[in-house]
C-alpha positions as CSV (number, residue, x, y, z in Angstrom):
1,X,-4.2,50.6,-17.1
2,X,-4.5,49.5,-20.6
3,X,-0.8,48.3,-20.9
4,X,-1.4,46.3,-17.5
5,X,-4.2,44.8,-18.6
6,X,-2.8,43.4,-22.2
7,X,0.2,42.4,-19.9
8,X,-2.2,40.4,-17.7
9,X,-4.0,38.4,-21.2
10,X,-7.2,41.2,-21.4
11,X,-9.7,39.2,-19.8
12,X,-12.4,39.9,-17.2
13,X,-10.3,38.1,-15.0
14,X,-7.2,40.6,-15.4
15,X,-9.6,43.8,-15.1
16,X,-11.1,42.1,-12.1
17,X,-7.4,42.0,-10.5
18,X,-6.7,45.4,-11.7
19,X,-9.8,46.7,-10.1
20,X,-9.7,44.6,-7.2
21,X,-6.0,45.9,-6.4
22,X,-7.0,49.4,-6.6
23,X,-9.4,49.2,-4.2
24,X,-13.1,49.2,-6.6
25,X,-14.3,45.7,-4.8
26,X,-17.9,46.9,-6.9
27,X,-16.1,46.8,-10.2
28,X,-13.7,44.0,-9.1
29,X,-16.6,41.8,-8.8
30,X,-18.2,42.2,-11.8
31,X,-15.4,41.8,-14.0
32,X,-14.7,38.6,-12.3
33,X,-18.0,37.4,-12.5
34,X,-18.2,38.2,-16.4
35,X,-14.7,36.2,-16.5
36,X,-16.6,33.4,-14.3
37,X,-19.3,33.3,-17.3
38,X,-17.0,33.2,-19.7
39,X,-14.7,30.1,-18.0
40,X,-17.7,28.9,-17.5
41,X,-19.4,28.8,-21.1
42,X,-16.4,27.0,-22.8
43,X,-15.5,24.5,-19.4
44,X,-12.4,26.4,-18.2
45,X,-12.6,24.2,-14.9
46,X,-9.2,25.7,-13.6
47,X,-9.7,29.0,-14.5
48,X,-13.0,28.9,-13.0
49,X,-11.4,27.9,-9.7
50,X,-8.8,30.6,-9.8
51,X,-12.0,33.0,-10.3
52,X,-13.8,31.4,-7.7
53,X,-10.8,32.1,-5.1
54,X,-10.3,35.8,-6.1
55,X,-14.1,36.1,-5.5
56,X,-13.7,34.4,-2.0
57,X,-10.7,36.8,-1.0
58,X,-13.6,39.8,-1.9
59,X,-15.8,38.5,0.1
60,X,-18.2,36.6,-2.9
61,X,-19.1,33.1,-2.5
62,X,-20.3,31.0,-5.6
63,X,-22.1,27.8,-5.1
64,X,-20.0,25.6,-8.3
65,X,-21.5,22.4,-8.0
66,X,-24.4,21.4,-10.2
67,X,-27.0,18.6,-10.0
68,X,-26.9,16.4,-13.0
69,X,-30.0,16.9,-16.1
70,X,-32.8,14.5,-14.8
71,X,-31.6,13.6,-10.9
72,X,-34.3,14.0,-8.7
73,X,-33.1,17.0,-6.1
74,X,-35.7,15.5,-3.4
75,X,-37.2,12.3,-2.3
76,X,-35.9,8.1,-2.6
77,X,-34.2,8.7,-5.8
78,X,-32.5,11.9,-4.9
79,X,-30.6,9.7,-2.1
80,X,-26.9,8.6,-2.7
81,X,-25.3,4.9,-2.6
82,X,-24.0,6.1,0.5
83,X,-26.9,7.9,2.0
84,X,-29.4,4.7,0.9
85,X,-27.2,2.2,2.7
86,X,-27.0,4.4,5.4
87,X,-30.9,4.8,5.5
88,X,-30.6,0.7,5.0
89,X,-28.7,0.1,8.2
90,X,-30.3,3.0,10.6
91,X,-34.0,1.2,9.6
92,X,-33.1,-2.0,10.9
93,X,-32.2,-0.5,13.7
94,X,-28.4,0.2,14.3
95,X,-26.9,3.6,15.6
96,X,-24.7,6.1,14.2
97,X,-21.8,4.1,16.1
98,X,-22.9,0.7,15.0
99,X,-23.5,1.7,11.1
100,X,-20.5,3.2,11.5
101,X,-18.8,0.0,11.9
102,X,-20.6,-2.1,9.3
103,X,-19.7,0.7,6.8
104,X,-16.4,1.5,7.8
105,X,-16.9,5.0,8.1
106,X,-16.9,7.5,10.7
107,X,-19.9,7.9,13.4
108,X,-19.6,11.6,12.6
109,X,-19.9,10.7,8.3
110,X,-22.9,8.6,9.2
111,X,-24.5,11.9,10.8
112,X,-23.6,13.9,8.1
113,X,-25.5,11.5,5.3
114,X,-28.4,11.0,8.1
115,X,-28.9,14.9,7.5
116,X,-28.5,14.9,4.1
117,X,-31.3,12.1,3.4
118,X,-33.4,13.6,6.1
119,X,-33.5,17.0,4.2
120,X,-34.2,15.6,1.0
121,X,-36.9,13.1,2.1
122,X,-38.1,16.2,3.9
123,X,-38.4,14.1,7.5
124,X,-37.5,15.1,11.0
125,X,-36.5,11.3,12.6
126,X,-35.6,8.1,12.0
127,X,-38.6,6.4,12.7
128,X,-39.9,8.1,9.4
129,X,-36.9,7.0,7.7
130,X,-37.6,3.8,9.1
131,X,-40.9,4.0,7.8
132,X,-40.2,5.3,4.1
133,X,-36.9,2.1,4.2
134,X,-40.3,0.0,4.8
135,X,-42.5,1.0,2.1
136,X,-39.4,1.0,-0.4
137,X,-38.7,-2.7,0.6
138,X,-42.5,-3.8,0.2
139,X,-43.2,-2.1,-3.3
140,X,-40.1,-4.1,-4.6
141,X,-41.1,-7.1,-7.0
């Protein structure tokens, strides 16, 4: 296996494919994960992705998206461009169809940012959206 491996560049990655092709899924994994790390530590963005995709084809799914240092993960500020003007639009009033239009944008698009402001304003409707557009637009100078 040693001569494979060298053949392969002697990574985690390689030993992960070696192991992964001989049927140790346990070992597999965790050679790939160690090759994640490393990929990861010195911004291999391409080799992470080829990581990423052995992993998936084993069965591992890895989260690979990161919030940036300092961006709120919940409330106003944690909102999108996208997700605020949607917020915007549905407080004064318009439906998914009708915000659709103004935005260009799909009825089913504005859904998905409706869902994504509701869980991180951590609300249920849009008459508290409504209500939190409101407050937002009086507290403004």
């Amino acid at each position: 296996m040693e001569a494979t491996v060298k053949e392969l560049g002697g990574d985690g990655r390689a030993l992960g494919v070696l192991h992964g092709d001989q049927g140790d899924q346990d070992q597999a994994v965790h050679r790939l994960k160690e090759a994640l790390d490393g990929y990861r530590q010195v911004g291999a963005d391409r080799d992470q992705a080829r990581v990423r995709r052995r992993l998936r084809e084993l069965g591992i799914r890895h989260r690979h998206w990161t919030s940036l240092p300092g961006k709120a993960v919940s409330g106003w500020n944690s909102l999108t461009r996208t997700e605020r003007a949607v917020a915007e639009l549905v407080a004064q009033g318009l439906n998914n169809k009708q915000v659709a239009g103004r935005m260009y944008i799909s009825p089913h698009t504005v859904a998905h940012h409706l869902r994504q402001a509701f869980r991180k304003l951590s609300i249920a409707s849009r008459v508290e959206l409504t209500r939190i557009v409101i407050e937002r637009t009086a507290r403004r100078p």
